[in-house]
C-alpha positions as CSV (number, residue, x, y, z in Angstrom):
1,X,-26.3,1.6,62.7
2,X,-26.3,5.6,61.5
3,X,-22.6,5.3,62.8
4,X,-21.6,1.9,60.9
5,X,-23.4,3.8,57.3
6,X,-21.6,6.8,57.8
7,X,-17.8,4.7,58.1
8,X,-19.0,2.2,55.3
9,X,-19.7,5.6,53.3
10,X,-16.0,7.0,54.0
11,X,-14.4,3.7,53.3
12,X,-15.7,4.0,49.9
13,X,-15.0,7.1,48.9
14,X,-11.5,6.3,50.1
15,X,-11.2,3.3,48.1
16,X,-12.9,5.4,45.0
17,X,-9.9,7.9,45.5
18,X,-7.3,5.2,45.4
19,X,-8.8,3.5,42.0
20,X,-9.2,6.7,40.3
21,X,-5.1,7.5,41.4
22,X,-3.5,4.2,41.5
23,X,-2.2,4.7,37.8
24,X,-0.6,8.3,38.7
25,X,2.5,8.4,40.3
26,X,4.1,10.7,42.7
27,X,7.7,11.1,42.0
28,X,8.4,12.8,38.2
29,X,7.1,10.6,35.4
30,X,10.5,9.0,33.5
31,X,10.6,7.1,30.2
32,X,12.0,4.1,32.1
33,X,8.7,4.5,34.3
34,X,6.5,5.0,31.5
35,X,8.2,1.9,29.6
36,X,7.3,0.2,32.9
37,X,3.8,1.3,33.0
38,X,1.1,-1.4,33.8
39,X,-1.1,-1.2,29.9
40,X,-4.5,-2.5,29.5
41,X,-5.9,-4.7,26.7
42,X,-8.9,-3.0,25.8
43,X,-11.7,-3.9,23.3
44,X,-13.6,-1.1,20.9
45,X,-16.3,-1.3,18.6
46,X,-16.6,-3.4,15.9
47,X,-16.9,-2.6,12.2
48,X,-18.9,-4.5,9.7
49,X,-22.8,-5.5,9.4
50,X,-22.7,-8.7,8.9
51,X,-22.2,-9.9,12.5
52,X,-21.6,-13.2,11.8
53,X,-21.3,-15.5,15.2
54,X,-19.0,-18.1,13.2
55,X,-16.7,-14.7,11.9
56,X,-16.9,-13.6,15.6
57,X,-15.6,-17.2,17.3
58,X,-12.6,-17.2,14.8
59,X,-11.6,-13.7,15.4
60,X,-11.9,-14.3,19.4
61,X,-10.1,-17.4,19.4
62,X,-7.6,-15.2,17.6
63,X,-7.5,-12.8,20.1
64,X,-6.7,-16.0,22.6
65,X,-3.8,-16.6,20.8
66,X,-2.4,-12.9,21.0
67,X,-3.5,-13.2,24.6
68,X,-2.0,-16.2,25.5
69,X,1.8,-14.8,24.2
70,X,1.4,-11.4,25.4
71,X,-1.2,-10.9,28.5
72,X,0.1,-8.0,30.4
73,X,0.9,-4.9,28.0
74,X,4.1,-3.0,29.4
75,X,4.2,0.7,28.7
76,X,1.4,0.4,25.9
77,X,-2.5,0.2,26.0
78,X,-3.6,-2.8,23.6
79,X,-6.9,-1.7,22.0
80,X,-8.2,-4.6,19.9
81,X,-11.9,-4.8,17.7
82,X,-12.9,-6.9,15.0
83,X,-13.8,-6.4,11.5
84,X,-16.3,-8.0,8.4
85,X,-17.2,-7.2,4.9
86,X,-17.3,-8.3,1.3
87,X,-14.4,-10.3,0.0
88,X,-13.2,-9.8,-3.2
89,X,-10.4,-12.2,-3.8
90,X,-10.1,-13.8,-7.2
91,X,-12.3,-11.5,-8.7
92,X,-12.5,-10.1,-12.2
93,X,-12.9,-6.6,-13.4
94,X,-14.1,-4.9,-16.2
95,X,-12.5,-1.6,-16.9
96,X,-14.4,1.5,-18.4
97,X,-14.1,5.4,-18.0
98,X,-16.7,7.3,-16.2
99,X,-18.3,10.8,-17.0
100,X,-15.1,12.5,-15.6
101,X,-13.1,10.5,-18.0
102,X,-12.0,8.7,-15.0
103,X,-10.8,5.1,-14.9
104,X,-13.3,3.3,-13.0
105,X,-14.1,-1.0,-12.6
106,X,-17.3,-3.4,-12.1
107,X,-16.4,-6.7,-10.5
108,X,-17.5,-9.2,-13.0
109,X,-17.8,-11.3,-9.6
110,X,-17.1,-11.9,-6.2
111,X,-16.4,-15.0,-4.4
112,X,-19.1,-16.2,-1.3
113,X,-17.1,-16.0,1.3
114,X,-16.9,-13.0,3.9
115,X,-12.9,-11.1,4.6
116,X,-13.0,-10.8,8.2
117,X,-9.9,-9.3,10.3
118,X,-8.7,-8.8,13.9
119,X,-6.7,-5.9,14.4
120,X,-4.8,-4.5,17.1
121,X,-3.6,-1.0,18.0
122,X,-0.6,-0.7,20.9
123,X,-0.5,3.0,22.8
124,X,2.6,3.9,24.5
125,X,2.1,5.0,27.5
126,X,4.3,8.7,28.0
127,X,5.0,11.6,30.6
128,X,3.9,15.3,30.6
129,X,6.7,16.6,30.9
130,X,5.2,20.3,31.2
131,X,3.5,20.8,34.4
132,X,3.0,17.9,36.2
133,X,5.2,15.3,35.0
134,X,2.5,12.9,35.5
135,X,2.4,9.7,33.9
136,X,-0.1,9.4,30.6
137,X,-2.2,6.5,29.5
138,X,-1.5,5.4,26.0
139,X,-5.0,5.4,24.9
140,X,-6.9,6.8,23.7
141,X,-4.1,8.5,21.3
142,X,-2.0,7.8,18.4
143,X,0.0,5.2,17.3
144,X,2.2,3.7,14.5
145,X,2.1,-0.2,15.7
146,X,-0.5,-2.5,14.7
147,X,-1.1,-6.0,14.0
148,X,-3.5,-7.3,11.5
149,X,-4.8,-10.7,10.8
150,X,-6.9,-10.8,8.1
151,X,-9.2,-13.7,6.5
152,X,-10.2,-14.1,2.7
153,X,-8.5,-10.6,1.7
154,X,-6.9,-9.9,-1.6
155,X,-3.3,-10.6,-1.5
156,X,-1.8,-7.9,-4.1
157,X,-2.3,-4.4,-4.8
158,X,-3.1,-2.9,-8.3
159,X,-2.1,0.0,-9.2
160,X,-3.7,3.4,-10.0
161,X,-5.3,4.1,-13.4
162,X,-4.0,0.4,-14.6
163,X,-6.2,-1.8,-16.2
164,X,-4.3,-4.7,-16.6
165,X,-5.8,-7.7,-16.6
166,X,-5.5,-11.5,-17.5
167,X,-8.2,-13.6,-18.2
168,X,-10.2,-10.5,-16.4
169,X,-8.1,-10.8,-13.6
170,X,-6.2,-8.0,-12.3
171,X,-2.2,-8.1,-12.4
172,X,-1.1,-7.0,-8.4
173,X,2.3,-6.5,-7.2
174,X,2.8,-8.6,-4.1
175,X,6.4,-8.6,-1.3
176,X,8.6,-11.2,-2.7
177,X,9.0,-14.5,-0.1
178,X,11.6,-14.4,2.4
179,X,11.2,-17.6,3.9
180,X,8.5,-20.5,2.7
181,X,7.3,-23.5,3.8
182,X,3.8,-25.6,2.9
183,X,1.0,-23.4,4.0
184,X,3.2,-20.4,4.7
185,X,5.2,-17.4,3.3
186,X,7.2,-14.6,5.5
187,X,7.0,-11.5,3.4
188,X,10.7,-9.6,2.5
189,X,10.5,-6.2,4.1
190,X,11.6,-3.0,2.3
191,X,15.3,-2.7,4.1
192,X,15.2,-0.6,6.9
193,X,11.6,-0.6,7.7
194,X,9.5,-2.1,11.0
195,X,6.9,-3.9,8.7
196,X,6.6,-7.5,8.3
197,X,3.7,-9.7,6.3
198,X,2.7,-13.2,5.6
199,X,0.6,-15.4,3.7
200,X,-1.0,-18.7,5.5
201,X,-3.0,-20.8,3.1
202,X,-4.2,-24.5,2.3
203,X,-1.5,-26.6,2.6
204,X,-0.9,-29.4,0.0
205,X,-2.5,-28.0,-2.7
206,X,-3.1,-25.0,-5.0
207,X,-1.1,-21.6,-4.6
208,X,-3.7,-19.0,-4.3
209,X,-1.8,-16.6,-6.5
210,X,-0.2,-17.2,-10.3
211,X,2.6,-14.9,-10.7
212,X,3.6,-13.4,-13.5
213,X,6.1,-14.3,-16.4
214,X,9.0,-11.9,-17.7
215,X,7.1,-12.6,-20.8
216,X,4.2,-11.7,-20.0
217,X,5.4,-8.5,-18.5
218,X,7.5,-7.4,-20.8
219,X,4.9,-8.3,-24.0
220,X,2.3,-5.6,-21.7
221,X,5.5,-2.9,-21.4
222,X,5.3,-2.6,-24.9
223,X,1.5,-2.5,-25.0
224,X,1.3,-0.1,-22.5
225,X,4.0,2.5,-23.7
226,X,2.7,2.0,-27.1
227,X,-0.8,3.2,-26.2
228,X,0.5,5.9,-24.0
229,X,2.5,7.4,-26.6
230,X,0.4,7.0,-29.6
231,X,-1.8,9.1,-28.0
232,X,0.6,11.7,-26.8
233,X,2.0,11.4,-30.6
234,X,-2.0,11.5,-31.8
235,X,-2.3,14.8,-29.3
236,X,0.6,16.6,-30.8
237,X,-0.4,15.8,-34.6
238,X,-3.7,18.0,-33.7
239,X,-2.3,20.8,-31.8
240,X,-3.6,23.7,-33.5
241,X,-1.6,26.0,-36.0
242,X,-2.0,29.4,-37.2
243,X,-2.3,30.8,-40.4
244,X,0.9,31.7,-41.9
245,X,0.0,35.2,-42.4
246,X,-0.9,35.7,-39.0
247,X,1.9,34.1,-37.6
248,X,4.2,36.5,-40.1
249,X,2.5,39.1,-38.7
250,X,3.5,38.4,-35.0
251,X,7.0,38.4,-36.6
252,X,7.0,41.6,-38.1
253,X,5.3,43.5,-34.7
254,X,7.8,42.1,-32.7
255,X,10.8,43.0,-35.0
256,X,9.4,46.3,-35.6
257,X,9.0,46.8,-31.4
258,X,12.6,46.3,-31.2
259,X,13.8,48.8,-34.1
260,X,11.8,51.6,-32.1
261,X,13.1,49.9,-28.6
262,X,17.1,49.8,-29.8
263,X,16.8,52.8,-32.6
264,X,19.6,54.5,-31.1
265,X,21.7,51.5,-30.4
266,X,22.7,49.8,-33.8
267,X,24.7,46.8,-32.5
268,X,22.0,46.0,-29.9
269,X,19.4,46.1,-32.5
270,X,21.2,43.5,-34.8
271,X,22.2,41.4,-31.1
272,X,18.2,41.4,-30.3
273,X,17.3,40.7,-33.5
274,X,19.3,38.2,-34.6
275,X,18.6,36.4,-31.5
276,X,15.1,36.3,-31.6
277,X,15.0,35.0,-35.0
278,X,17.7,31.9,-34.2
279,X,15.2,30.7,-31.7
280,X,12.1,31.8,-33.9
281,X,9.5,28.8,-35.1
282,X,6.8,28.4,-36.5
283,X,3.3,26.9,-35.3
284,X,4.1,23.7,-37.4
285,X,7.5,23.8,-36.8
286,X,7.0,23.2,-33.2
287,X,4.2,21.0,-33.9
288,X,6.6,18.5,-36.1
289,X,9.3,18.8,-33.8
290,X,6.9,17.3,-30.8
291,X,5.7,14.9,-32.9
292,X,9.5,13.4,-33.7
293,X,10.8,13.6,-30.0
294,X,8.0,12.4,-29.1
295,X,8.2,9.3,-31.7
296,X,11.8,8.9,-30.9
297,X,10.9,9.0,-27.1
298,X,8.6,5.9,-27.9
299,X,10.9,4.2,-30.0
300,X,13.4,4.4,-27.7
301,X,11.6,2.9,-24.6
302,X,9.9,0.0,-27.2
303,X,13.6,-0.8,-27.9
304,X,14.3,-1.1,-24.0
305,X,11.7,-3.7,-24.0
306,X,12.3,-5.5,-27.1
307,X,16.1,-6.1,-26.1
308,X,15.3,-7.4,-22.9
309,X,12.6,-10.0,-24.4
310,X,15.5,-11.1,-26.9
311,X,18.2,-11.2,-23.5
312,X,15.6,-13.2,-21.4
313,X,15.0,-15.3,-24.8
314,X,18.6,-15.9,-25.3
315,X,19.1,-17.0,-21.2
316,X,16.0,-18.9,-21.2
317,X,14.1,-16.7,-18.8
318,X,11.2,-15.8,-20.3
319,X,9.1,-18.2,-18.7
320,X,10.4,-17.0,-15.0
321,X,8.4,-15.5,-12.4
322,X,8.7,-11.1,-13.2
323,X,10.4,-9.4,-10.5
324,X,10.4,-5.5,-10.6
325,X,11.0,-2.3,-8.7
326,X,8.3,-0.3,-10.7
327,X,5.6,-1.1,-12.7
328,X,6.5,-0.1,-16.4
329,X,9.5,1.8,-15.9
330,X,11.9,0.7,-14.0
331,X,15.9,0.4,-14.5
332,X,16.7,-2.2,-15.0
333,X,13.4,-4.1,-16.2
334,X,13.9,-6.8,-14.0
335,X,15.5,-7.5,-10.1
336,X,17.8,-10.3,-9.2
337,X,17.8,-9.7,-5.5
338,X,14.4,-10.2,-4.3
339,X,15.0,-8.0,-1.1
340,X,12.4,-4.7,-1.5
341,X,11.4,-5.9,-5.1
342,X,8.2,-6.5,-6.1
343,X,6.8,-9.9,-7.6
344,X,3.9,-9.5,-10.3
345,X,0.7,-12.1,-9.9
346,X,-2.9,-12.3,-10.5
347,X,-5.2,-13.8,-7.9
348,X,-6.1,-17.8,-8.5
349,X,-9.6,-18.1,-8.6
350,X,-9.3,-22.4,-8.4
351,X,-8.0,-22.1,-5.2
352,X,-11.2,-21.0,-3.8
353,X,-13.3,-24.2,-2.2
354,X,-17.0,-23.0,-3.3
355,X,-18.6,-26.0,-1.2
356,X,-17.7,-24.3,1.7
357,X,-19.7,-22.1,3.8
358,X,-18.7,-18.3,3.5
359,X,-17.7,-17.9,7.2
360,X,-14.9,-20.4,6.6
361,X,-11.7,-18.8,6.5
362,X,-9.8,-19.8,3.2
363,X,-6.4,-18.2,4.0
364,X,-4.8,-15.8,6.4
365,X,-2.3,-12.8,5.8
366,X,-0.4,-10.8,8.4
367,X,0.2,-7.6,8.6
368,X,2.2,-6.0,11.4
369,X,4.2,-2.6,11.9
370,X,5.3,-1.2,14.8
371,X,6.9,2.2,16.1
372,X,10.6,2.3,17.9
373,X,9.1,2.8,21.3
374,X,10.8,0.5,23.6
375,X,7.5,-1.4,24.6
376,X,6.2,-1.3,20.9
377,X,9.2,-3.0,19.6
378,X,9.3,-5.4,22.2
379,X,5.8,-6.6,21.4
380,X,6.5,-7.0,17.8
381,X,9.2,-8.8,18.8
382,X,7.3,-11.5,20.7
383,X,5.0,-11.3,18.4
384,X,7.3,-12.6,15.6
385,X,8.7,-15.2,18.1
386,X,6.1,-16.6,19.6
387,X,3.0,-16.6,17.6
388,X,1.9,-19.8,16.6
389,X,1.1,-19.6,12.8
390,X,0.2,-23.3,12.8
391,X,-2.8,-22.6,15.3
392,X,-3.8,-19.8,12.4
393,X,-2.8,-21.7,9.7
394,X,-5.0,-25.0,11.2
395,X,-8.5,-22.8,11.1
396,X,-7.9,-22.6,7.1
397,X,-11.4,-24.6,5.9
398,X,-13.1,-25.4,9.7
């Protein structure tokens, strides 16, 4: 029996060996072999405190969709948690500065539902190719590709330090629509990036975002450049001047110091000297000259934006969606090719159903970015294949 212990004992250890080497190779590690690699989906902690068990089901039954279209991770680790918190879609703001003079915002209110996400991280797996050429698990590490499915989030971005707002609701840029169909949009991508988004909401009914009009836009340009330079105009207005006798003063030392400085050198005297007083100014002089470029610098960019609201007026455009590079100052004011432009909305508060509980999902977007890694770019590929938005798109209200 001591005999049959002692063997069962050996056994183990030898099977403990080969589970803790299996993943290690012996011939030198390659990239082909580490592309290879056998990766493990792997879950980590979870983020949020509201630990809702209706949140929870929706994001697993998510994960069974990402399972079902990639279950075997080649050359990456798939590292995968889940995520809750406050929503604040369709929400209004109310701007103010702080103590710091800082632009800051209350929400005037939130919606009752929770923003819940999944959200996936894929390692590559690699070689050290130092000392032992051995073959390295892709997590845990860092990475550039990740997928993110998100629930009741806000759909646009503001920008900093602008307080824009409509009805209290604040403008957002949002990708312009590639591809659209009821329930859906596929996001344009800036050209030449690995990033690619969509939007999945209610089908049948209300958009859950009210873009923007050029005339809306371009009435706030002239608003905003106005107040910007007024105030730079107001600034310049108050700068501080000096006395005229103190400021003749400083003249006089400075053409006395170079007299004594070129005494023995008439013509460099009268070179010096008359160039320092074809560039000299006085305190106001400099003051009024601010103040007019400055003016002429406002009236110059109100006229860029005036001439454009009379163009779109004249083409009967004004009324169309705004379509931008940059918020304020971009050249032209508007884009034609919606391909890494920027469309201009505010969030639409009546697409929210309020008679529904707040666990229910109320629309969907995707986020996913991925690295050039071999295995990396294949699963985004598949991914963008395979996944079936319509299972996503048919949790919306349930």
């Amino acid at each position: 029996m001591k005999k049959q212990l002692v063997l069962l004992f050996l056994l183990s250890i030898c099977m403990l060996s080969y589970s803790q080497t299996k993943n290690f190779i012996k011939k030198p590690c390659t990239d082909e072999i580490a592309q290879k690699a056998d990766g493990r989906w792997m879950k980590t902690t979870d983020l949020g405190s509201t630990n809702s068990k209706e949140c929870i089901d929706r994001l697993d039954a998510i994960h069974e969709l990402i399972l079902k279209i990639y279950p075997e991770p080649k050359g990456v680790d798939a590292v995968w948690h889940r995520s809750e918190g406050v929503s604040y879609f369709g929400s209004k703001r109310k701007y103010f500065k702080d103590n710091n003079g800082y632009l800051t915002f209350d929400y005037m209110n939130t919606p009752h539902f929770l923003q819940f996400s999944y959200t996936a991280g894929f390692f590559r797996y690699q070689c050290e190719y130092g000392k032992t050429h051995s073959l390295i698990p892709g997590y845990p590490g860092e990475t550039g590709t990740w997928l993110n499915i998100i629930a009741n989030k806000n759909i646009g971005e503001t920008g900093v330090d602008d307080d824009w707002t409509i009805n209290g609701l604040p403008v957002m840029t949002k990708a312009t629509v590639q591809y659209k169909e009821d329930g859906y949009e596929l996001y344009y991508s800036e050209p030449g990036s690995r990033i690619r988004g969509a939007l999945v909401y209610r089908k049948g009914g209300v958009l859950p975002y009210i873009t923007i009009t050029k005339k809306q836009y371009l009435d706030y340009c002239i608003v905003y450049h106005s107040k910007i330079w007024n105030e730079t105009i107001r600034n310049f207005e108050q700068m501080p001047v000096r006395s005229a006798e103190e400021q003749e003063k400083e003249k006089n030392t400075k053409l006395l110091r170079l007299q004594k400085q070129f005494a023995n050198d008439p013509k460099q005297l009268k070179a010096n000297t008359d160039y320092y007083l074809s560039g000299y100014k006085t305190d106001q002089q400099i003051r009024d000259e601010k103040v007019n470029e400055a003016k002429k610098v406002r009236e110059d960019i109100l006229k860029k934006f005036r001439d454009e609201t009379e163009k779109s007026k004249n083409e009967g455009k004004l009324n169309d969606p705004a379509m931008i590079k940059v918020m304020y100052n971009a050249e032209p004011v508007f884009e034609t090719n919606p391909e890494g432009s920027l469309l201009l909305i505010t969030e639409n508060p009546d697409y929210i159903r309020k008679d529904l509980p707040k666990y229910v999902p109320q629309l969907f977007e995707i986020n996913l970015v991925w690295d050039e890694w071999k295995p990396q770019a294949n699963f985004a590929k598949i991914f963008q294949e395979k996944f079936p938005t319509d299972k996503l798109q048919a949790m919306i209200d349930k």
